[in-house]
Every structure is written in structure tokens, then in C-alpha cells.
N, C-alpha and C positions, 0 to 999 in steps of 0.2 A: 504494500500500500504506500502511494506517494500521499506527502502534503503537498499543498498549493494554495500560499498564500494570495489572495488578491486584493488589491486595493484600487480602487476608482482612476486614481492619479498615482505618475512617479516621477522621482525626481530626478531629473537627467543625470546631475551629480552621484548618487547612488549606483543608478543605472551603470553609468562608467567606470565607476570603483568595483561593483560588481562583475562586472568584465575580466575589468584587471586582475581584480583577485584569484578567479578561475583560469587566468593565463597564467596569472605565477605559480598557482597550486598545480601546473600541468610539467613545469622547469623540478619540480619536488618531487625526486622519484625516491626517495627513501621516509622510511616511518622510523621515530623513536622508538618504536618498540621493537624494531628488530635487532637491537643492542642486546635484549634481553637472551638471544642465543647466541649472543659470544660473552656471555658473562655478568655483565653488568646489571644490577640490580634494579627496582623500579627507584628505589630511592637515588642510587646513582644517576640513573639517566632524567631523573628530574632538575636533580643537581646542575649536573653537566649541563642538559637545556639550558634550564636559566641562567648560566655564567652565559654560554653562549650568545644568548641575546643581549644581556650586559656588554657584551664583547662587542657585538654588531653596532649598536645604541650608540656606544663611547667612539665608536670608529667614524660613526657617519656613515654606517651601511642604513638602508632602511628594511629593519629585519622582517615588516610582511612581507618581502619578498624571497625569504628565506624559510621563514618559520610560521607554520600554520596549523592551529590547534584543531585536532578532529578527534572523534571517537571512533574504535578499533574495537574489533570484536574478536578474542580470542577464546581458547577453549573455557576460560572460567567465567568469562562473560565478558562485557561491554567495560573496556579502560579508558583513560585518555590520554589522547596521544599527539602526536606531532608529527606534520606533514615536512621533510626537510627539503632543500634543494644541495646539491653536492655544498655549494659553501657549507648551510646549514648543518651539514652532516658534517664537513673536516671540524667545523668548530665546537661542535659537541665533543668532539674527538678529542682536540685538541684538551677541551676543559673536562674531560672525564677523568676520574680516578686512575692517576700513574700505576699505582702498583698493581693492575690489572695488565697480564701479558697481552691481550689483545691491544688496549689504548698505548701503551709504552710502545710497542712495535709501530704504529700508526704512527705515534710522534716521530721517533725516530727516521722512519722512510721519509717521513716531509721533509725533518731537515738535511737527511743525504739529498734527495730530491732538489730542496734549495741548495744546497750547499754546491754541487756541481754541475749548476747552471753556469 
């Protein structure tokens, strides 16, 4: 079953955010919650999210384009989750829990990666 909101009038402003929105969320092929099967905890990757966006914010990235809260339905039910876009996802990486072998390896490649540019 769909919903469908309708209203008499809209507002072209909307209307065009709306758009956009659905264009960025299209650039976002990864979900926070697939962290959860390389280790990381829900509390981890809530964590990490939110540094993450800290991180976009203070940079001057503009993080809707990035990061986009949705709900996900896994085996124990319906969570919340996040829609990333590749930035989105290295930066959660980035601000994830070190001592976890998956995110340490992650850092590490980027900075060989920059490093031998």
C-alpha cells in the first residue's frame, strides 16, 4: 500500500528541493547499516554518522547531499538508517572506531592512496 499525500497547491520551492533530494539520494548507493556486517556496532555507526556530518558541516560540504536519513528493514524489524553517497560512506569510515580491523585498514589505504598521488 502506497500513501499519497495531496494538497490543492504547491510550492514550486519545495517542489524543487524535492527533486533534488531524490537526485542526491540516487548518487547514495550505500546504507549505514551495512557496516553492521563488517563489525561495527549500531552504536558505532551512529557515532561515526554523526562525526561524519560534523565533519561535512565544518568543511563547507552541504551534507544533504551526502547523508540521508531513511528507514531499513532488516531481519529484527524496521531501524534507522542512512542513505550515504561514496563521500558519505569514506567519512563515516574515516570517523569510525580505529581499533576495529575493518575501519583501520580503510584509513590506512586512503592515506597510501593519498600518499602516492
Amino acid at each position: 500500500m502506497e500513501l499519497a499525500i495531496f494538497t490543492k497547491t504547491y510550492d514550486i520551492a519545495d517542489t524543487v528541493q524535492n527533486f533534488m533530494d531524490v537526485y542526491y539520494a540516487t548518487h547514495m548507493k550505500h546504507l549505514a547499516s551495512e557496516l553492521l556486517e563488517k563489525g561495527l556496532s549500531p552504536s558505532q555507526i551512529s557515532d561515526a554518522v554523526s562525526a561524519a556530518i560534523k565533519v561535512a558541516n565544518s568543511s563547507g560540504i552541504e551534507a544533504h547531499k551526502h547523508f540521508m536519513p531513511v528507514f531499513s528493514g532488516l531481519k529484527d524489524g524496521i531501524i534507522q538508517d542512512c542513505k550515504l553517497s561514496d563521500l558519505g560512506y569514506g567519512l563515516v569510515m574515516m570517523n569510525a572506531d580505529p581499533s576495529l580491523p575493518v575501519v583501520s585498514e580503510f584509513q590506512v589505504d586512503i592515506l597510501n592512496d593519498y600518499l602516492n598521488k
